[in-house]
Every structure is written in structure tokens, then in C-alpha cells.
C-alpha positions in Angstrom: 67.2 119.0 169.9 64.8 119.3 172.7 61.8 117.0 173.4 58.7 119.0 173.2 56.5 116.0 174.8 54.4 118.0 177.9 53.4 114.8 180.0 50.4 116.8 180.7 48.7 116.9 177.3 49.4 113.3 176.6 46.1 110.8 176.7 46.6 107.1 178.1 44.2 105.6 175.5 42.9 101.8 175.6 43.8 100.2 172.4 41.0 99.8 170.1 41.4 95.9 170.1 41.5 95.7 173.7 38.2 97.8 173.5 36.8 95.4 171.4 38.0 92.6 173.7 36.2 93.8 176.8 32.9 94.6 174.5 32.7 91.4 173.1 33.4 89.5 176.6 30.8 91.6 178.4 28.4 90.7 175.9 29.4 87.1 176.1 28.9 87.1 179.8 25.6 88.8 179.5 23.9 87.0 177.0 24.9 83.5 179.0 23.4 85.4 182.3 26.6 85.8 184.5 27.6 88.7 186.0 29.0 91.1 183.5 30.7 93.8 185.2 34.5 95.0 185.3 35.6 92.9 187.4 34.1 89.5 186.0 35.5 91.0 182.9 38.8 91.5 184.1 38.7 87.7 185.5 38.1 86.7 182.2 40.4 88.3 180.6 43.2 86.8 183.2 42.0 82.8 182.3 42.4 84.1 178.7 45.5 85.4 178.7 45.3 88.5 177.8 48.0 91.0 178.2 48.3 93.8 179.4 45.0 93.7 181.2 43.4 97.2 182.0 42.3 98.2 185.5 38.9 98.2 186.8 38.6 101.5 185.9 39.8 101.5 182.9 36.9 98.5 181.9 34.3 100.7 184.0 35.1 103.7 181.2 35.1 100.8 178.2 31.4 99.8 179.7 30.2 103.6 179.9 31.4 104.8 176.6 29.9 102.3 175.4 26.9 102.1 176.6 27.0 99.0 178.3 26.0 99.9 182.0 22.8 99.3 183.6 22.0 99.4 187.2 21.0 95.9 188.3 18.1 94.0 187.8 17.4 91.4 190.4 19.7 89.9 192.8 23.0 87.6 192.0 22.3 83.4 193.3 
């Protein structure tokens, strides 16, 4: 037998839970008025515990699919 697998035409996809994980924390963040972006989000998913935690990049394409970017709105204290 030969493996047919072409490492080309395979998709590194985010599990949906870990999706879910970094919609739900960017929401929590948002809502309580701290900054919400990847890497606040990535923070929080360290002190949680999460594992495996995606890259900043891979947050950043979470947020945009989702529709959960926004350019900012007033300046950070």
C-alpha cells in the first residue's frame, strides 16, 4: 500500500471547541471592558490552562471569521 496523503491539500483546522473557547473569552473580555484582542486572549487562555494554545494568528483568523474585529475606539488607560 501506498499513502496517498499530498501534504499540500491537507487544512490545519482549529478545533471547533477551541473556536468556541476563544469566542466566548473575547466576549468575556469585551463585555468587562479589557482589551480583547489575540493576544489578551492568548494570555487568557495560558492562566486557564488550556492546551494546545493557538498562535496569534491563528486567534486573529478565529476573531475575523467571526466577526469579531473592530478597529479601536478610544485609547487603552
Amino acid at each position: 500500500m501506498t499513502n496517498n496523503t499530498n501534504p499540500y491539500n491537507l487544512i490545519p483546522r482549529t478545533a471547533k471547541e477551541m473556536e468556541e473557547i476563544v469566542i466566548m473569552i473575547r466576549l468575556h473580555l469585551y463585555n468587562r471592558g479589557l482589551p480583547c484582542g489575540a493576544k489578551a486572549i492568548r494570555q487568557q487562555l495560558q492562566d486557564d490552562g488550556e492546551t494546545p494554545i493557538p498562535s496569534l494568528s491563528t486567534i486573529n483568523r478565529i476573531l475575523r471569521q467571526n466577526s469579531l474585529t473592530h478597529g479601536r475606539t478610544g485609547h487603552y488607560d
